[in-house]
C-alpha positions in Angstrom: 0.0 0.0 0.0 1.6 3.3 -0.9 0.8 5.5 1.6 2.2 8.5 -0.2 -0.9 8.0 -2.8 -3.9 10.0 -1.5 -6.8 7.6 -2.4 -9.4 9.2 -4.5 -12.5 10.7 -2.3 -15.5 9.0 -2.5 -18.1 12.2 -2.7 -21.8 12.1 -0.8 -24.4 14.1 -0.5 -27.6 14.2 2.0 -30.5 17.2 3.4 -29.1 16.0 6.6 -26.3 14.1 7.9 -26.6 12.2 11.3 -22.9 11.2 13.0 -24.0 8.5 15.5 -25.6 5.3 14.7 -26.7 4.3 18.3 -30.2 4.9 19.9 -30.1 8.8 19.7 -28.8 9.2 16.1 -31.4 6.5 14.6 -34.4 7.8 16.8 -33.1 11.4 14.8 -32.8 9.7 11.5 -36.1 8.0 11.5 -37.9 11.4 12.7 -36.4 13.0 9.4 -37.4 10.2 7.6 -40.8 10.3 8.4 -41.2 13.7 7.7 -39.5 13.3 4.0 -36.2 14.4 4.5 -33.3 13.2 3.4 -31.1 11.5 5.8 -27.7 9.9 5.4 -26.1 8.0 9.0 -22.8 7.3 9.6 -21.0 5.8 12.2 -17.8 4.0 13.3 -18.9 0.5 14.9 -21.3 -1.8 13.7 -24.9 -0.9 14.2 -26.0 -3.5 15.8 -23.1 -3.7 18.4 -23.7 0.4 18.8 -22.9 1.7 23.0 -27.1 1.5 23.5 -26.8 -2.1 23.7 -24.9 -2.1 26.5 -27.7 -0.1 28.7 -29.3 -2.6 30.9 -31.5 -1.2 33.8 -34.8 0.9 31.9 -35.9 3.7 30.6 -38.0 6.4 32.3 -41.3 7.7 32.2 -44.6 8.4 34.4 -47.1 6.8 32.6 -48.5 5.8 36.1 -49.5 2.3 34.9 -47.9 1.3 38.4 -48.2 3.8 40.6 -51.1 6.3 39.6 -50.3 9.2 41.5 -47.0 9.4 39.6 -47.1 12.1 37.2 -43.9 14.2 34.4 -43.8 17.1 36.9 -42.8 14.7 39.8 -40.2 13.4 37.3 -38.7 16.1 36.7 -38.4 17.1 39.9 -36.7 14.1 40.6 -34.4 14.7 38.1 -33.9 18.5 38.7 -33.0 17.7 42.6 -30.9 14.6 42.2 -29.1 16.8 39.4 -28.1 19.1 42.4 -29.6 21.7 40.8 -27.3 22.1 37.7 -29.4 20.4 35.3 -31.3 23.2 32.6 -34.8 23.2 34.2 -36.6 23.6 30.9 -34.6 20.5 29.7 -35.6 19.0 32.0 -39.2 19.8 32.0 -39.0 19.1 28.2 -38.0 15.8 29.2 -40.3 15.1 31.3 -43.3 15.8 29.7 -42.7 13.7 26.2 -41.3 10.5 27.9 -44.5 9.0 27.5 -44.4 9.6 23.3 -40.9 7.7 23.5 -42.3 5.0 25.2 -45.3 4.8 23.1 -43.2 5.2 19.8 -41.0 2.2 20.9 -44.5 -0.1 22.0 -45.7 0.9 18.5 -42.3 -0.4 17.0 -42.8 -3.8 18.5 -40.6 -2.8 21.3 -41.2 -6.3 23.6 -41.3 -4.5 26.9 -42.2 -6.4 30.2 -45.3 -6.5 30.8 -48.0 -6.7 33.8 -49.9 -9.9 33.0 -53.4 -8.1 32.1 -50.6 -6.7 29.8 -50.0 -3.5 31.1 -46.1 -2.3 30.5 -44.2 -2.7 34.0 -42.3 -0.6 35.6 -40.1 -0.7 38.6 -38.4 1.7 41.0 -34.9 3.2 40.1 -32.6 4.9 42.9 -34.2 8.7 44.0 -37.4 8.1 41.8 -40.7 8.8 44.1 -42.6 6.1 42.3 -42.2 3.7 40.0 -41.6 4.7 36.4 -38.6 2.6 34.7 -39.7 0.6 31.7 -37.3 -1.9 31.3 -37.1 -5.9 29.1 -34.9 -7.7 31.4 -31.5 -6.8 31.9 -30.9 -5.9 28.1 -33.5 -2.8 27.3 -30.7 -1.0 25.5 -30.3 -3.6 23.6 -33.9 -4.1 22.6 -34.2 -0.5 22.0 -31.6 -0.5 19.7 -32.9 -3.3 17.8 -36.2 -1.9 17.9 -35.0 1.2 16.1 -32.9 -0.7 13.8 -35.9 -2.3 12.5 -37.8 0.8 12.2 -34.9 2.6 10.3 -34.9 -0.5 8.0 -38.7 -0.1 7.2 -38.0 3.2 6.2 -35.2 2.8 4.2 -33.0 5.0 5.9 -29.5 4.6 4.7 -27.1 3.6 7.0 -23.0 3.3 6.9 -21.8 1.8 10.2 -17.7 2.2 8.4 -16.9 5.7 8.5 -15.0 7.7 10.9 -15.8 11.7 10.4 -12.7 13.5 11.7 -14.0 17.2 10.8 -17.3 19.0 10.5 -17.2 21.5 7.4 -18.2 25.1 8.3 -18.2 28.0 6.1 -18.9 31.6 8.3 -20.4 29.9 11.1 -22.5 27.7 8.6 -22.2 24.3 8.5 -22.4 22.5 5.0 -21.2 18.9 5.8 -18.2 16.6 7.2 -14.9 14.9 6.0 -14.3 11.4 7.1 -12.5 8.0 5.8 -14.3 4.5 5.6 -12.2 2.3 8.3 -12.0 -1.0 6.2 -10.2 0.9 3.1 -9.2 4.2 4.3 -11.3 5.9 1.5 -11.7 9.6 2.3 -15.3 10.6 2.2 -16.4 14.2 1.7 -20.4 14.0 2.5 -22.0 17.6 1.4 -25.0 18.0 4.2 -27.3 20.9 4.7 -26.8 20.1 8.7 -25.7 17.8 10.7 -27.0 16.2 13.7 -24.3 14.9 16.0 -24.3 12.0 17.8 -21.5 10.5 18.8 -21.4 10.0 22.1 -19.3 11.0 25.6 -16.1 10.6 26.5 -15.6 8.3 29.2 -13.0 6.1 27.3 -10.6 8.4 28.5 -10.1 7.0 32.2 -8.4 3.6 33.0 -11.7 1.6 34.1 -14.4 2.7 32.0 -17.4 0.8 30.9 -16.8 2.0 27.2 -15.2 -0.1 25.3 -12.1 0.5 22.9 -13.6 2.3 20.2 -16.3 4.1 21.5 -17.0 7.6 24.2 -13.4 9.0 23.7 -14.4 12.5 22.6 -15.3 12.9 19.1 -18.0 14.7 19.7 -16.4 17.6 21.7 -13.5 17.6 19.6 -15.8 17.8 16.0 -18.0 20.2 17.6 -15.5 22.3 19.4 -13.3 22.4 16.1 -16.6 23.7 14.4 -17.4 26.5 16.6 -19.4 25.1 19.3 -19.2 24.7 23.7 -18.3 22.0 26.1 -20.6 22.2 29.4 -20.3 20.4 32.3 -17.3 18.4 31.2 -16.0 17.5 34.4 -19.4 16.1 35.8 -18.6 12.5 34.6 -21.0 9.7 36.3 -18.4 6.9 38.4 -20.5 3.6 38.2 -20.1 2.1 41.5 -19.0 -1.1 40.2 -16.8 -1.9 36.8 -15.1 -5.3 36.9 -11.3 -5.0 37.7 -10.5 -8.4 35.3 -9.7 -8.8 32.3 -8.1 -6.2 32.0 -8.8 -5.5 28.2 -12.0 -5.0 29.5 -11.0 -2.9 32.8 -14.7 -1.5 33.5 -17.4 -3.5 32.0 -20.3 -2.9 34.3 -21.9 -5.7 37.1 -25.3 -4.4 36.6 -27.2 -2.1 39.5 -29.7 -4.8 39.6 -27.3 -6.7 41.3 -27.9 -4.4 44.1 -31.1 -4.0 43.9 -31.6 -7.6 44.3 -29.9 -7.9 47.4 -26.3 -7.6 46.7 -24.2 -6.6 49.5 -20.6 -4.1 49.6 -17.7 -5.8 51.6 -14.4 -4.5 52.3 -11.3 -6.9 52.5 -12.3 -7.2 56.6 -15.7 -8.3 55.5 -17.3 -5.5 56.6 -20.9 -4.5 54.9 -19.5 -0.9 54.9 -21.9 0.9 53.1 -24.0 0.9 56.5 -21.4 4.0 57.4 -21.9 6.2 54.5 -25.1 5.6 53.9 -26.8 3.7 56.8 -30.3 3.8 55.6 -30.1 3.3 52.2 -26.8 1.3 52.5 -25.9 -0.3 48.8 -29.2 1.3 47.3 -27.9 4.5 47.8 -27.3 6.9 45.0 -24.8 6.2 42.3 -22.3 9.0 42.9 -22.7 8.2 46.9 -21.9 4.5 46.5 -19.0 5.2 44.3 -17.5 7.6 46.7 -17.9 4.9 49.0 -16.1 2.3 47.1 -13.1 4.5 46.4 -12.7 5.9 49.7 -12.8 2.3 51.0 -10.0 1.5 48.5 -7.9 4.5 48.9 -7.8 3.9 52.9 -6.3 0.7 52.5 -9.5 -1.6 53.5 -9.7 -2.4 49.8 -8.7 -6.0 47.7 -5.2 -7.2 46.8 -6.1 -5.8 43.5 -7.4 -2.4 44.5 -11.5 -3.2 44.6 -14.1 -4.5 46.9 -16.5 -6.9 46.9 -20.3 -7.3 45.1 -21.6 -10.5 46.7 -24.5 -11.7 45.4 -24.1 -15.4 46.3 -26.7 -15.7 49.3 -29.5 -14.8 47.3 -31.1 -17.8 45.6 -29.4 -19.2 42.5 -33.1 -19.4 40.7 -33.3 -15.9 41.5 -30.2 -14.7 40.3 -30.9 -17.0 37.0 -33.7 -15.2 36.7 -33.2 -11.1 37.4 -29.7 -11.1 36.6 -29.0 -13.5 33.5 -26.6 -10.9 32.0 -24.7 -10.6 34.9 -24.3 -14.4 35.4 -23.4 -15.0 32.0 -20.6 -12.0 32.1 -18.9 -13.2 35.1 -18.6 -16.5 33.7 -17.4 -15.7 30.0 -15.3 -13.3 31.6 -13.7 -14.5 34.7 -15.2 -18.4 34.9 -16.6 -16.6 38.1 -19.9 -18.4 39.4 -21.5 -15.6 40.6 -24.0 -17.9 42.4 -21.3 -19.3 44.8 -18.4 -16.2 45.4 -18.4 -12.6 45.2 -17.3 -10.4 42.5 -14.5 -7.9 42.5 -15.6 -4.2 41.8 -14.3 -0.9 41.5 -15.4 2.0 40.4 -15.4 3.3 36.6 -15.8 6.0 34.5 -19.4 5.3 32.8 -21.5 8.6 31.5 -20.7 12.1 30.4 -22.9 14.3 32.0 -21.7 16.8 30.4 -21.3 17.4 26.4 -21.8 19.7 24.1 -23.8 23.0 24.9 -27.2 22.9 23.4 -30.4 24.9 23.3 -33.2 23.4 25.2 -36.2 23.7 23.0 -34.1 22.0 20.2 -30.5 21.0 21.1 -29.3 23.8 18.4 -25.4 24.1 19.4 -24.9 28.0 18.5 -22.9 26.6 14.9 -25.8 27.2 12.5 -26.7 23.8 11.2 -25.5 21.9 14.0 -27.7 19.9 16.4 -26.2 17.7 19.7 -27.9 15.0 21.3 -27.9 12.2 23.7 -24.8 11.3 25.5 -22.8 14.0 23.4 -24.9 17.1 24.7 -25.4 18.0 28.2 -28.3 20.0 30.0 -30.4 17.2 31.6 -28.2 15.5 33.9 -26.2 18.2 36.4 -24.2 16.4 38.7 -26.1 13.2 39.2 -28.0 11.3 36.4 -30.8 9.4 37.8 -30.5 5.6 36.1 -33.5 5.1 32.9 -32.9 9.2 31.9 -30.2 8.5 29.5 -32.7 5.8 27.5 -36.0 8.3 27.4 -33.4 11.8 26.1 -32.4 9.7 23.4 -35.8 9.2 22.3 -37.5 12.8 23.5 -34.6 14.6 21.7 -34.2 12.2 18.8 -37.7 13.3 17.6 -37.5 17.1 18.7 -34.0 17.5 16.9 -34.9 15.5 14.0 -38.1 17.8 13.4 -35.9 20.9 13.9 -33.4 19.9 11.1 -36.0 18.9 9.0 -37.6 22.6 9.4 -34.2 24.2 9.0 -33.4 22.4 5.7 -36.5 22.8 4.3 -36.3 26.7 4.8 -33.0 27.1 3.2 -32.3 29.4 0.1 -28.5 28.9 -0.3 -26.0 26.7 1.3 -21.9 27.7 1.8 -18.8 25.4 0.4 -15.7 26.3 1.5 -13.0 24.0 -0.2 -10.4 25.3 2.2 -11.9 23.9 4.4 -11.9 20.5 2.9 -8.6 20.8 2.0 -7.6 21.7 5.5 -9.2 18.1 6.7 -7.7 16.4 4.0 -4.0 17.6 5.1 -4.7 16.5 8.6 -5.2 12.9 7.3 -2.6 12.8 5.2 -0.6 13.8 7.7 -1.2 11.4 9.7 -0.8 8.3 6.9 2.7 10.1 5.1 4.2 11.4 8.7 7.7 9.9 9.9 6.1 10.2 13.7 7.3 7.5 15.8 4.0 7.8 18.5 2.0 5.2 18.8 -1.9 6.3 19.1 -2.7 3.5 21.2 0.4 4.0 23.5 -0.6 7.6 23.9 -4.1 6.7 24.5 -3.3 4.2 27.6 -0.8 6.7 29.4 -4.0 9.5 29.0 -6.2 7.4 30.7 -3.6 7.1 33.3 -3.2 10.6 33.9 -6.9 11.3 34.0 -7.8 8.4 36.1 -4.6 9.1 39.0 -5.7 13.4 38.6 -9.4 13.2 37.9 -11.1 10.4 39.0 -13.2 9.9 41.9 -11.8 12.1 44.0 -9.8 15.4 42.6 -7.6 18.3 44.4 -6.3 21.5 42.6 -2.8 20.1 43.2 -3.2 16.8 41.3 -5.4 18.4 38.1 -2.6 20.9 37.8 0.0 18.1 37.7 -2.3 16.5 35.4 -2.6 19.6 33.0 1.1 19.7 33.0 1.4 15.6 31.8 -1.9 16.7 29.4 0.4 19.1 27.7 3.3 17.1 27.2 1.3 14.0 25.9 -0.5 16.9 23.7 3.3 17.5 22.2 3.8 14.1 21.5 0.8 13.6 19.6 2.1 15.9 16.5 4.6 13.3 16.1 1.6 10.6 15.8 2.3 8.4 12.5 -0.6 5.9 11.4 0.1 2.8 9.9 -2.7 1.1 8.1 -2.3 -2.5 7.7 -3.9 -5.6 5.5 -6.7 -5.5 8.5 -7.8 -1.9 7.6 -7.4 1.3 8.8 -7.8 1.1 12.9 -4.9 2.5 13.4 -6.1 5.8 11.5 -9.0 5.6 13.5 -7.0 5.3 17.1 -5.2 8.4 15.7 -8.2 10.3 15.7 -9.9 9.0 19.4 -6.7 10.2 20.5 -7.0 13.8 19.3 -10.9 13.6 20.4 -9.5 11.9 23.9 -6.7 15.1 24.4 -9.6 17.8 23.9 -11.9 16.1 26.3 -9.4 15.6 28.8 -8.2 19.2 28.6 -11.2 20.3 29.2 -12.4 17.9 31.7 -9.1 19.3 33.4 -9.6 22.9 32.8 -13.3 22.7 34.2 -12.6 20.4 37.3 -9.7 22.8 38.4 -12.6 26.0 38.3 -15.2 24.6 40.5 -14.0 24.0 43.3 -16.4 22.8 45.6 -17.6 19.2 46.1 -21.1 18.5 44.7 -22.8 15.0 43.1 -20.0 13.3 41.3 -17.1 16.2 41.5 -15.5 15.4 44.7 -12.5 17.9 45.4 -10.8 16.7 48.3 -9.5 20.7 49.0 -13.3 21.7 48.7 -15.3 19.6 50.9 -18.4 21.8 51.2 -20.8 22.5 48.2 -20.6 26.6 47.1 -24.4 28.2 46.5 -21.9 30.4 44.3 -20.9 28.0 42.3 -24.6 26.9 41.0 -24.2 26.7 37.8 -22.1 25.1 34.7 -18.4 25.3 33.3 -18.7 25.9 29.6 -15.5 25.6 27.7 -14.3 26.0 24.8 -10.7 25.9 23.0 -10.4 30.0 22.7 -11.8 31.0 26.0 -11.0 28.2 28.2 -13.5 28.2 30.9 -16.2 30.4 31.6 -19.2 30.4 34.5 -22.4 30.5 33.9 -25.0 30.4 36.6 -27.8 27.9 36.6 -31.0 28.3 34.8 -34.0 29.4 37.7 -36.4 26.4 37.6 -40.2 27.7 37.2 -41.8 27.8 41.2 -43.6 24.9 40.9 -40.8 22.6 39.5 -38.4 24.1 42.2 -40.5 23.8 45.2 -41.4 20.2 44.0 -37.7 19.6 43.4 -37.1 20.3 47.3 -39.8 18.6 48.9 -39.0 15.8 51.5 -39.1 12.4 49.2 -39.0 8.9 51.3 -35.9 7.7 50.7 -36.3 4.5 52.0 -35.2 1.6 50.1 -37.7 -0.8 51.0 -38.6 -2.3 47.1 -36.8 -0.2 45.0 -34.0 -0.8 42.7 -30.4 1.2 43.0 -30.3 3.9 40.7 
């Protein structure tokens, strides 16, 4: 292969363009579809195998089948308070209020939700929800979703092409008129003309050391493509710690034991077999809140009570093996393939790990506009509903709320169009950066560069931060950041994943920066951001870290929820665990 041959450009052209071909991006395609519009998605992993599937728990909404008195203002006041007040109240609200439509498109779609047996959908308690309002089919409802969309997409036609890696959005004065990419099995470049583009693309929790992403997936594409393009980062350094990621293998450092393992009875032990969690939380104990259980694992760890390893231990073995069969098949049937660990009979060794980005892009609330005219953000990759603390099921019912709402807003937007922008500098400016890459004499490895980042961000901004370790951590950020202009790629006979490594790691750098950048500015402990040299949450710091590569950070206070959503949002709530799942 001559790599000093630029391979012709394989030329597309779509209304709109949607980067992201999990459960956000398809609900956005199919909405756009629907209403006639042309849609072209793209994404870098197989469809079928997108990061949706891995969602196991539910997905939200108070339809009240359950528990009548339930209603979409009492969800989102749940999610406002357990957001510690940082969440956008009207994104909330918007939320809220059209869960019900996302649960009712996916029942349309042949969604096979559990059901009640006079066939009513169920619905169970999640963690700090009043009432019981997670849909959910078994432990794989991500997965059905996914599939669920997938089929709808098909009976649409919607064109989809799960092979291509976009490495630039195109944006002529502030307009944007498309995106430059490269198909991963050949290492064609693709130039796709688009009248706007809808990203989603996902977080960027791939950039810690245990993280229940896997290899290709969440390390910052979307801040980088929408940062490069114009747009903000908010909230990057409010990134959800899953209480308990596996420790082994280690190629897979992270992957999730299921809350439901907990909310079936699953105990926390230290290495003195101590059911510690009656200290931090002695009420709730292990169905406490995510970012208080997490806290609680590290801080076990950290203070030497923790396994040889550096975890603690899930035990789930003296519940009833015909119940653990049952509620937690996926579970089981990890721990086994994994570990030829028989969950049934010995505990399982946990630790806490990087799992969702709060934060994301900044976006509008009514539509999830990003400021960059002709760019949209959604699901994990835009931020607003979350705060400090996602409630468990929210992350299912955005996709589908703002799947729809976004999709109808680009289709508006292209339909009003008189004129659309092409800058062929600007191609030729992403073009360069490839070739680069392929023709360079760099001798930096992407992957090496990629493992010592998520060492730095996992010893300077995990669980627990301090001013003094994020500025150590900014300093090793910018000498890693040096080293990556010396980045060569090297495709091979297999295709051209080492490209595509090159890119996650220019994605990873500008998430971690700011992720560093923002962490350092609020300095005050609230939800997930614990800052060891600010104990105390600041009333003065209400509000969200927006970033951006020009401006670095800048404050800007908190949204004021309407009265009736903020006096709701403060009301005692029984927190007592009796029949409810962890969060």
């Amino acid at each position: 292969m001559e790599k000093e041959t630029p391979q012709p450009e394989r030329m597309m052209t779509t209304a709109v363009l949607v980067i992201g071909t999990g459960g956000a991006g398809l609900r956005a395609a199919i909405e756009l579809s629907e209403q006639g519009v042309q849609v072209l998605a793209v994404g870098k992993r197989r469809k079928h195998d997108a990061h949706t599937t891995l969602a196991a728990g539910g997905i939200n909404a108070a339809l009240g089948t359950m528990d009548p008195e339930d209603s979409w203002q009492q969800h989102a006041a749940d999610t406002l308070r357990e957001s510690y007040m940082l969440a956008d109240p009207h994104i909330v609200e918007i939320v809220a209020k059209n869960a019900a439509q996302g649960i009712d498109d996916l029942d349309r779609w042949g969604m096979p939700f559990a059901r009640e047996e006079d066939g009513r959908i169920s619905q169970r308690f999640f963690g700090a929800h009043l009432y019981r309002r997670t849909c959910y089919s078994g432990d794989y409802t991500g997965l059905e979703i996914q599939r669920t969309l997938l089929r709808r997409a098909q009976e649409l036609q919607v064109p989809i092409i799960d092979s291509v890696y976009i490495t630039r959005l195109l944006v002529a004065d502030g307009r944007i008129f498309g995106a430059y990419g490269f198909d991963i099995v050949d290492g064609t470049p693709v130039v796709i003309h688009a009248d706007a583009v809808i990203l989603a693309a996902g977080g960027h929790t791939r950039i810690w050391r245990h993280t229940s992403s896997r290899r290709d997936e969440n390390t910052g594409d979307s801040f980088r493509l929408a940062a490069l393009a114009g747009a903000r980062i908010r909230d990057a350094e409010l990134v959800q710690f899953h209480p308990s990621g596996l420790l082994e293998p280690s190629d897979a450092a992270g992957t999730l034991v299921s809350e439901a393992a907990r909310g079936e009875g699953g105990v926390l032990r230290n290495s003195e077999g101590e059911r510690f969690m009656e200290r931090y939380d002695p009420v709730r104990k292990e169905l406490s809140t995510r970012d208080r259980v997490a806290l609680a694992n590290y801080t076990e760890i950290a203070e030497g009570r923790g396994t040889e390893k550096g975890g603690v231990y899930l035990d789930v073995s003296h519940l009833p093996r015909e119940q653990i069969l049952e509620k937690l098949p996926r579970v089981y049937r990890n721990l086994i393939d994994m570990q030829m660990l028989d969950i049934t009979k010995e505990p399982i060794e946990v630790a806490p790990t990087a799992h969702y980005s709060m934060g994301g892009v900044w976006v509008s609330a009514d539509e999830h506009r990003t400021g960059v005219d002709g760019l949209w953000a959604i699901g994990e990759a835009a931020s607003g509903l979350h705060g400090a603390n996602r409630l468990g099921g929210n992350s299912l019912i955005e996709l589908l709320v703002y799947g729809r709402l976004t999709g109808g807003d680009a289709a508006q937007y292209v339909q009003g169009l008189t004129e659309v922008k092409r800058d062929p500098a600007m191609v030729h400016e992403a073009r360069e950066e490839m070739q680069a890459l392929l023709t360079g004499g760099g001798e930096e490895s992407p992957r090496l560069l990629q493992r010592q980042l998520r060492d730095l961000m996992t010893e300077h901004a995990g669980v627990v931060r301090s001013e003094e370790g994020l500025l150590e951590g900014l300093r090793k950020l910018a000498e890693l950041e040096t080293r990556a202009g010396h980045v060569t790629a090297h495709p091979d006979i297999a295709g051209f994943d080492d490209l595509a490594h090159a890119f996650d790691l220019y994605g990873s750098l500008l998430a971690a920066r700011a992720t560093l950048e923002s962490a350092l500015e609020r300095r005050e402990t609230r939800g997930c951001h614990n800052r060891s040299d600010f104990p105390e949450q600041d009333d003065a710091l209400k509000g969200n870290m927006v970033w951006s590569p020009s401006t670095g950070v800048v404050f800007e206070p908190a949204a004021e929820a309407p009265e009736w959503l903020n006096k709701l949002a403060n009301e005692w709530i029984d927190d007592s665990p009796e029949g409810k799942l962890a969060e």
